[in-house]
N, C-alpha and C positions, 0 to 999 in steps of 0.2 A: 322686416316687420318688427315692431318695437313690442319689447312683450311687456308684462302689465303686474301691478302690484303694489301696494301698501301696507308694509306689515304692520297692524296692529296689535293693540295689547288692550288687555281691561278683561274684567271676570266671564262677562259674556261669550266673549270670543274664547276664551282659554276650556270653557264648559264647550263648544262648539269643537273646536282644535282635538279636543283628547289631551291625553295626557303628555305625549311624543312630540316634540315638534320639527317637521319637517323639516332640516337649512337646503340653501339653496346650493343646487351644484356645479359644478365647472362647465360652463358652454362657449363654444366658441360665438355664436351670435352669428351664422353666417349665411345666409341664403346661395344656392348654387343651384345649376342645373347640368342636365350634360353637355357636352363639347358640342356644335353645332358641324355636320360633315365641314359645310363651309372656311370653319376658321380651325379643324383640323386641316384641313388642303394647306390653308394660305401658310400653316407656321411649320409644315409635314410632322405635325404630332399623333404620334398613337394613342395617347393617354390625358386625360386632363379635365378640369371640370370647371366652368364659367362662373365666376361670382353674378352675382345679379342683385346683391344687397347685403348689407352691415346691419346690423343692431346700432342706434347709437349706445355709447360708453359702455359698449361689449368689449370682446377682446380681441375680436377681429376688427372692432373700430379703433382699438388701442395700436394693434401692431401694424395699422395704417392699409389693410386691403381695400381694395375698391372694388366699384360695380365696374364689369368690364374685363377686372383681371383674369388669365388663366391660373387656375391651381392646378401646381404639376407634381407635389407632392407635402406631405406633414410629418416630420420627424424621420425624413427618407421612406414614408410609405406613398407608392406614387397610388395617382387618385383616379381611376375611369367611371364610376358610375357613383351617383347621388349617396344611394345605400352605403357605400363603402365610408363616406364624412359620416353620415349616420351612427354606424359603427363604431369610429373613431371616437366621433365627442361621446358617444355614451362611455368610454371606456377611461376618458379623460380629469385630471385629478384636479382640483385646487393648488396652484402657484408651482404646476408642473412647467415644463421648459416647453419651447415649441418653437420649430426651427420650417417653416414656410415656404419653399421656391415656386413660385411663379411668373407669369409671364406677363407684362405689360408693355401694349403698344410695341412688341416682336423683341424688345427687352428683357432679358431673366434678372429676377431681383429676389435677395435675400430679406427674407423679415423675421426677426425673433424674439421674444417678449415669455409673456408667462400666463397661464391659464388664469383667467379670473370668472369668478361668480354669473348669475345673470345678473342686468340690471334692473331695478325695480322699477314698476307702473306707478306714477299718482295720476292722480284725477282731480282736474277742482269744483268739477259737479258732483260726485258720487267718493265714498268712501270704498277703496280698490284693496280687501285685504285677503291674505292667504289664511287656509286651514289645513285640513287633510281628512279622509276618509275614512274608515279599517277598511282592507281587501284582501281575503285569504292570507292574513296570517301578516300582510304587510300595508302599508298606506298610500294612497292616492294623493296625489296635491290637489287642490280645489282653489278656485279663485271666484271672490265674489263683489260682486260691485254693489251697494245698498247706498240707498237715498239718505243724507245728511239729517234728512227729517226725524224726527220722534216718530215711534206708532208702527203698529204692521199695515205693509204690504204686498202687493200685487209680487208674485215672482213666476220668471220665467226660466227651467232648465232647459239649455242652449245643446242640444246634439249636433256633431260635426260631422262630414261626410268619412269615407273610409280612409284616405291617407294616414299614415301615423306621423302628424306633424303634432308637435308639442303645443297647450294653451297658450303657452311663451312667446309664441310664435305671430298672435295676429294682427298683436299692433294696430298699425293703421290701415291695414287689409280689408276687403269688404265686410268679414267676419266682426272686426273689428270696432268699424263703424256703427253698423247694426245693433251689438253689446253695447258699446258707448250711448248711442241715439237709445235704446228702452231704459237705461238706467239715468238719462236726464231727464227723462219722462216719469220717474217714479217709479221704475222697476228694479226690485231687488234682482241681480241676473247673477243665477250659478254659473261656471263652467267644472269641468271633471277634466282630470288628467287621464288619457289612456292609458293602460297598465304599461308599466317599460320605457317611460316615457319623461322628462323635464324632473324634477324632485322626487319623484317615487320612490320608494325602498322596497324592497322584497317582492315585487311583481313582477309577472314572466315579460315577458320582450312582444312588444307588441306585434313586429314582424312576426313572432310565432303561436301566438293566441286564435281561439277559434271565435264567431260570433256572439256562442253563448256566454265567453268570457265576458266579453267585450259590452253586451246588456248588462250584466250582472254589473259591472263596474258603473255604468250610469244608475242602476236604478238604486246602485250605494247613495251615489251623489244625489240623487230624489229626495230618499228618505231622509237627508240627514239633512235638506233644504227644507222640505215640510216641516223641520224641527227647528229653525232658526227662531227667533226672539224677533226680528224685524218682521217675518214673514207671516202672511194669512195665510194659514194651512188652507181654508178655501176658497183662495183664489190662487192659485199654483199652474203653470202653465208649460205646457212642453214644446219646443220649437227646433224640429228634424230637417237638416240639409242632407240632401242626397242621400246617399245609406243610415242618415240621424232619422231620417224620415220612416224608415224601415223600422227604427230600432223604438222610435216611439211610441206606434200603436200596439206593440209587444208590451209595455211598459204601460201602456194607458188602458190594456184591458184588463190588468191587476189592480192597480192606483186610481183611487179617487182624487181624480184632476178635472179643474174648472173647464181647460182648453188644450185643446192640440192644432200646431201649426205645422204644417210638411212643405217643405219646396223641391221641386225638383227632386220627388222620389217615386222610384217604379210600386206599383199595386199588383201588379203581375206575378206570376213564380219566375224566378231569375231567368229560367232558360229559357221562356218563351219572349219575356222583354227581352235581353241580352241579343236574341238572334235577330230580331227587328231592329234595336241600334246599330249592329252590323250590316245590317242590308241598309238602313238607310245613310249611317255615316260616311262611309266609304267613298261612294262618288262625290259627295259634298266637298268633299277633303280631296276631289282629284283623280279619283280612281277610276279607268276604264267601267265602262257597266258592262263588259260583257266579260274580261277578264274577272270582274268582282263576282259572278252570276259562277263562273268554275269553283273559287274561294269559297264561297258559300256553303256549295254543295259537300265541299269537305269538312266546312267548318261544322255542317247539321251532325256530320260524325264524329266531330270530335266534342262537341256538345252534349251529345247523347250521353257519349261514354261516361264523361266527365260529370254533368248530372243526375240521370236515369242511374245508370250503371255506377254512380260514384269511385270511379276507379282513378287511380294514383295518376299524375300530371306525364310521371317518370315512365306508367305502362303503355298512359296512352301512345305517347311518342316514341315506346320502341316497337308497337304493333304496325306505324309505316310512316317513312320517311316525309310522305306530305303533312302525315296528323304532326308530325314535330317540327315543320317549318313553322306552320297556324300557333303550334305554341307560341313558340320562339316569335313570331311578328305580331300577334295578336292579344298575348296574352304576359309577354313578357318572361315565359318561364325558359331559364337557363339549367334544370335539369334541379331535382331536388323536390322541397315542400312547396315554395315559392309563388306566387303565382295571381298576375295582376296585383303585385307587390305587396302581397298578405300570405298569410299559410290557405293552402288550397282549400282546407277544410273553413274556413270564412264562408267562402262561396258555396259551399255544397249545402251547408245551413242555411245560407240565406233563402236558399231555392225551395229549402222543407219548410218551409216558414207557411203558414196559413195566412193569410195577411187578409182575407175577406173575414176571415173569425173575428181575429183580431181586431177589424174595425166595427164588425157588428156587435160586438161585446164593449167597443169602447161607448162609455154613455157619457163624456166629456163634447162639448163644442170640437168643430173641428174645423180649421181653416186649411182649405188643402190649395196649395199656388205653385200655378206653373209660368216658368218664366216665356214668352213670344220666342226666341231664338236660343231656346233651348238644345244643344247638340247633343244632351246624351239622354233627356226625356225629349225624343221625336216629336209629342203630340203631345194634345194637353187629353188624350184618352182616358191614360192612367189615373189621372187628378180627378176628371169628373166621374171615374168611375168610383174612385173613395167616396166624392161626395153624397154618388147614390145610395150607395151601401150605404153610408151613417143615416142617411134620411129616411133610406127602407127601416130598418131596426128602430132607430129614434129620429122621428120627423121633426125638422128643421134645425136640426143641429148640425148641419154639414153646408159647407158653403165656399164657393169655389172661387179662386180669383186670380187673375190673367194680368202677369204683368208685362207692360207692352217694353219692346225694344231691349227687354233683359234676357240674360245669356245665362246658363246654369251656374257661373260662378256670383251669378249677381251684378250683375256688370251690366250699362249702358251699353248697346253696338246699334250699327245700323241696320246689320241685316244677317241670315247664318253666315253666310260666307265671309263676311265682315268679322262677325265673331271669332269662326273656327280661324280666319290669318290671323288675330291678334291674337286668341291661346295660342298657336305656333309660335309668336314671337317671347313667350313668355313676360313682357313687361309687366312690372310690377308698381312701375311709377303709372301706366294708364291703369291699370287698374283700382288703385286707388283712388284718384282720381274722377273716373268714370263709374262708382258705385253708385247704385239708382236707392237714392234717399227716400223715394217711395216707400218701400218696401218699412221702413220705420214706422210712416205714419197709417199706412194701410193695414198695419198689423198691430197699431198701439187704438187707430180707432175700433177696431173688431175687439180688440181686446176688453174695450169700453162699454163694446154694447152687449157683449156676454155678461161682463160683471151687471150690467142692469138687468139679467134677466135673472129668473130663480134659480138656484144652482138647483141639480136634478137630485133627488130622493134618493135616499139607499136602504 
């Protein structure tokens, strides 16, 4: 994924920036995923982790890795799961040494080079420049893309779903396109750096941060957007994937915002969605229904606990030996905070979240979209239930829209099952590729017809 950037200068931006200015820090530029059982077999490897993409004129595009390769270790640290490269490049310095073995085409080869910067975004539609944010005590990196034009405008702050992948990161990814496609259309578009994350200073480590961090750090990024020189304070617009979707109408029932967009996000309290995409994911993906129908029944307990009960990942799994398989396959927890690759308490928050308040108090437009083959929103239930709420509390401000043959990442497929085998395969070149450009125009026309209407009284 090509990450993004234009640094600029000039009074404007420097009153925006602060007085600190963020530089950019040492990345390796490398997308990976884990070792697939398969091509551990074929090479009898224990350890290792799959390239799947470079940054161009990173530094994994300099020391020549490819998509394809195995990484078997960095600096003699050998590599078994994603989080561990995570680790690594967070820890990693400017024009430090780096010594590479991995594995190509059943070949071991040596690459060695030297840590370099990220590389910067231009644009030749939109002006792509960095700022930063204040966040307890340290700074956010912020990246914003503004129309070439004189004059304020329209803006949209862009929320991401729950991974802690850096802005840096989306390139020409669906995320990507999307940001690109509203900002050649005249959208001023923020993005916010997660705490812990690409250029940030003094912020905790996003793997260990709790929800309420984690709003806090967007609604920095709000504030400081509503305050830009480009932008109409009243027409400001918020646009939530997956758990962004969550974190929005928290943020839209405080702020005076023109619009709110959600895709692909649950209305439910965590545990009563969460238990539903487990029952229906499973056999879609393969799963015996009657063996899944046993899973279940342990899983409602280990849910309970973990919700209701709010008790520690670590207790649940030493109260019996099944509640800690469920972890360990289902939830990914290896013993510790951990868990569905955020700190547990992420999730316990998310669950306490009022989220019917929340919509009924938001008095912004709201466009709520679910995508036809959606795998982790099952139904578009959720959606049209937001848009009842906003319409209960404030009539016709809620408006629901169905986009056909798309997949929760955003993506063209043909059908779930279709979907769910190509997320298994991870490509990153189909998905690219197959991003439903809809989604620009269906959300830049709604965007159009809200600004025609009267923004609401306060």
């Amino acid at each position: 994924m090509v990450c993004m950037m234009l640094l600029l200068s000039g009074v404007a931006m420097a009153r925006e920036a602060g007085a600190q200015e963020l530089k950019r820090r040492a990345d390796l530029g490398l997308r990976v995923s884990s070792l697939p059982d398969s091509l551990a077999r074929e090479h009898r490897l224990r350890s290792g982790l799959l390239a799947t993409g470079t940054l161009p004129a990173s530094t994994a595009d300099a020391l020549g890795i490819r998509q394809g390769d195995i990484l078997l270790s960095i600096n003699k640290k050998q590599l078994t799961a994603p989080v561990e490269l995570y680790e690594l490049n967070q820890s990693m310095q400017l024009g430090q040494d780096l010594d590479v073995r991995l594995l190509r085409k059943g070949k071991k080869i040596r690459l060695q080079g030297k840590m370099q910067p990220r590389p910067l975004e231009h644009s030749s539609n939109a002006q792509v420049r960095y700022g930063q944010v204040a966040f307890r005590g340290g700074l956010l990196r912020t990246i914003t893309y503004s129309p070439r034009q004189a004059g304020r405008h329209p803006a949209i702050l862009f929320i991401p779903g729950f991974p802690c992948q850096s802005i840096d990161d989306y390139g020409a990814s669906a995320y990507g396109q999307l940001i690109r496609g509203w900002s050649e259309r005249g959208y001023v578009v923020m993005l916010v750096e997660k705490p812990g994350l690409g250029d940030n200073v003094n912020t905790p480590d996003c793997m260990e941060i709790d929800l309420r961090t984690e709003i806090e750090a967007f609604e920095q990024g709000l504030v400081q957007l509503k305050g830009y020189e480009q932008v109409d304070p009243e027409k400001v617009f918020l646009f939530g994937h997956s758990m962004g979707g969550i974190i929005a109408p928290m943020l839209s029932q405080k702020h005076r915002l023109r619009g709110v967009m959600v895709y692909g996000s649950p209305y439910r309290p965590w545990f009563e969605f969460a238990t539903e995409m487990f029952r229906f994911q499973a056999p879609i993906a393969g799963t015996d229904y009657v063996a899944h129908e046993a899973t279940m029944r342990t899983l409602y307990h280990v849910m309970y606990r973990f919700f209701v009960l709010a008790q520690h990942p670590d207790t649940i799994a030493a109260a019996d030996p099944a509640y800690r398989k469920i972890l360990q396959e289902a939830f990914q927890h290896q013993g510790g905070d951990q868990f569905w690759s955020r700190d547990y308490r992420y999730w316990q928050q998310i669950d306490e979240l009022n989220l019917t308040r929340a919509w009924a108090e938001t008095e912004a437009h709201v466009l709520s979209i679910w995508g036809e083959y959606d795998f982790e929103i099952v139904n578009d239930e959720d959606h049209k239930r937001i848009v009842e709420v906003v319409n209960h509390y404030h009539p016709g401000h809620g408006t629901f829209l169905a986009m056909p043959g798309t997949n929760h990442s955003l993506i063209k497929v043909d059908g779930m099952a279709q979907g769910v085998a190509q997320m298994k395969k991870r490509d990153p070149d189909y998905n690219r590729s197959h991003f439903n450009t809809a989604l620009i125009t269906e959300t830049d026309a709604w965007i159009k017809r809200v600004l025609q209407q009267t923004p609401p009284s306060h």
